[in-house]
C-alpha positions as CSV (number, residue, x, y, z in Angstrom):
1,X,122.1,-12.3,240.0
2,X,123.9,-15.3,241.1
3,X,123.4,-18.8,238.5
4,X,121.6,-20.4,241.5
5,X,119.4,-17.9,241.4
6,X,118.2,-17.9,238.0
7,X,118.0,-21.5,238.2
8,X,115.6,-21.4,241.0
9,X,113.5,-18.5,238.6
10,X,113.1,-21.3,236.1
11,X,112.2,-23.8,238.7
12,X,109.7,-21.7,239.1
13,X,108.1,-21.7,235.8
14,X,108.7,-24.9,235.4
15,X,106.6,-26.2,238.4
16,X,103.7,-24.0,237.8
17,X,103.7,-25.5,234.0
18,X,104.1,-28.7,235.0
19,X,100.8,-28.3,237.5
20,X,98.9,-26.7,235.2
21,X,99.7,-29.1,232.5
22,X,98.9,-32.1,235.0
23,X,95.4,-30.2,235.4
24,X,94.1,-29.9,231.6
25,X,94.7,-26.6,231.0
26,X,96.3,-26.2,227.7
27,X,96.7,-22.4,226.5
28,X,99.0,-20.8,229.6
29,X,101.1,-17.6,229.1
30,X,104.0,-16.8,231.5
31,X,105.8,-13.6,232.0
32,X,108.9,-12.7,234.3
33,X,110.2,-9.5,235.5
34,X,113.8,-9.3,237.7
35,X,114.6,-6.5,239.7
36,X,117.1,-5.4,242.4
37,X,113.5,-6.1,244.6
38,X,111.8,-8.9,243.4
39,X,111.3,-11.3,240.8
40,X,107.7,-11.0,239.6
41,X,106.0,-14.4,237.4
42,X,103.2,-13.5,235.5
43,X,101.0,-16.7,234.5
44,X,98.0,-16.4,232.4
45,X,95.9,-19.1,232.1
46,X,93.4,-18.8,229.1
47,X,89.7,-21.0,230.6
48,X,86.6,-22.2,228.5
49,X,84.7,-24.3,231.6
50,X,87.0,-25.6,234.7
51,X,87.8,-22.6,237.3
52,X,91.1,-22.6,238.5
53,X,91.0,-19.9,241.5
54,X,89.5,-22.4,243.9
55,X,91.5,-24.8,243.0
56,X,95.2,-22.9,243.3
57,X,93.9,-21.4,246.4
58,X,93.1,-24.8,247.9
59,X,96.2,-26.4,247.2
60,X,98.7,-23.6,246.9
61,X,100.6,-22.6,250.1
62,X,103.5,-20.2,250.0
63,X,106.6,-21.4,253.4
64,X,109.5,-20.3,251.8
65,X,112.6,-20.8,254.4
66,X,115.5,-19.3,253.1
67,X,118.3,-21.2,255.4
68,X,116.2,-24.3,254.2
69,X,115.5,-23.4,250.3
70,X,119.5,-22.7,249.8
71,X,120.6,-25.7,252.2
72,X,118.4,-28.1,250.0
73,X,119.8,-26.0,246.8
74,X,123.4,-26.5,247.5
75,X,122.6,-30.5,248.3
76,X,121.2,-31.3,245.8
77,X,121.1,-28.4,243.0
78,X,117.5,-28.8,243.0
79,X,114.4,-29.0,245.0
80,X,113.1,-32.1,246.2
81,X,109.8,-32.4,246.0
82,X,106.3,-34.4,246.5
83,X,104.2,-32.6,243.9
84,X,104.8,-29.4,241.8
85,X,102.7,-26.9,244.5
86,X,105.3,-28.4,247.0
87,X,108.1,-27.4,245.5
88,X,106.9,-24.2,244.4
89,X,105.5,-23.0,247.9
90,X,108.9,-23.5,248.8
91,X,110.2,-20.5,246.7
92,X,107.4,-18.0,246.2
93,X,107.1,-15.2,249.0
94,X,103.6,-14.8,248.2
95,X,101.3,-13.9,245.6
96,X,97.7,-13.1,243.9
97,X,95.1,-14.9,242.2
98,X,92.2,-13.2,240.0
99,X,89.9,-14.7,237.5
100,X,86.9,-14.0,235.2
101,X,85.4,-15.6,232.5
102,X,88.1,-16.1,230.0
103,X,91.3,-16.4,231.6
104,X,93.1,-16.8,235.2
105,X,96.1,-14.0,236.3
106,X,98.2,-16.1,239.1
107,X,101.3,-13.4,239.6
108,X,103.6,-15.4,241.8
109,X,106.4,-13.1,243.9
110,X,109.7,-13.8,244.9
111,X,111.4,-11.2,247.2
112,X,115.4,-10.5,246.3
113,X,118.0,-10.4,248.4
114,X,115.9,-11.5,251.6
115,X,118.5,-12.2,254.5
């Protein structure tokens, strides 16, 4: 996988963290899984009292372009961005949201090799 690449996979992480940080919660565990297909982000957020599901859903909106995600890359090395959920929807192809009492699954997907 190419350095950009893996940059853009920590960019990743680092957005969602940085949102979830900005919102209070305080106990978040994140996994990631690259294949030849996809790279897979597994956040668990660990809630007492404040739902986040309404919240991600509400403000969370996937529009990756890739002519526009690797033109704004190769400008500028990094993505530009308003808030963290911005820049974010910008490289995530989709993904899923579940939640229950304790903790919050967000499992964000990023498709491979998509030309």
């Amino acid at each position: 996988m190419p350095l950009h690449e893996n940059m853009k996979s920590a960019k990743i992480i680092e957005e969602i963290i940085d949102y979830l940080l900005e919102n209070d919660y305080r106990k978040i565990d994140t996994f990631m899984d690259i294949t030849k297909e996809e790279t897979k982000i597994k956040v668990v957020v660990h809630i007492k009292e404040k739902s986040l599901l309404k919240k991600f859903k509400n403000e969370f909106n996937c529009f990756r372009d890739i002519e526009l995600e690797e033109y704004g890359w190769e400008l500028s090395n990094d993505i530009g961005h308003v808030n963290s959920l911005d820049a974010l929807g910008t490289l995530i192809d989709n993904y899923e949201i579940t939640e229950d009492d304790n903790q919050c699954i967000i499992i964000l997907h990023r498709i491979n090799n998509k030309n």
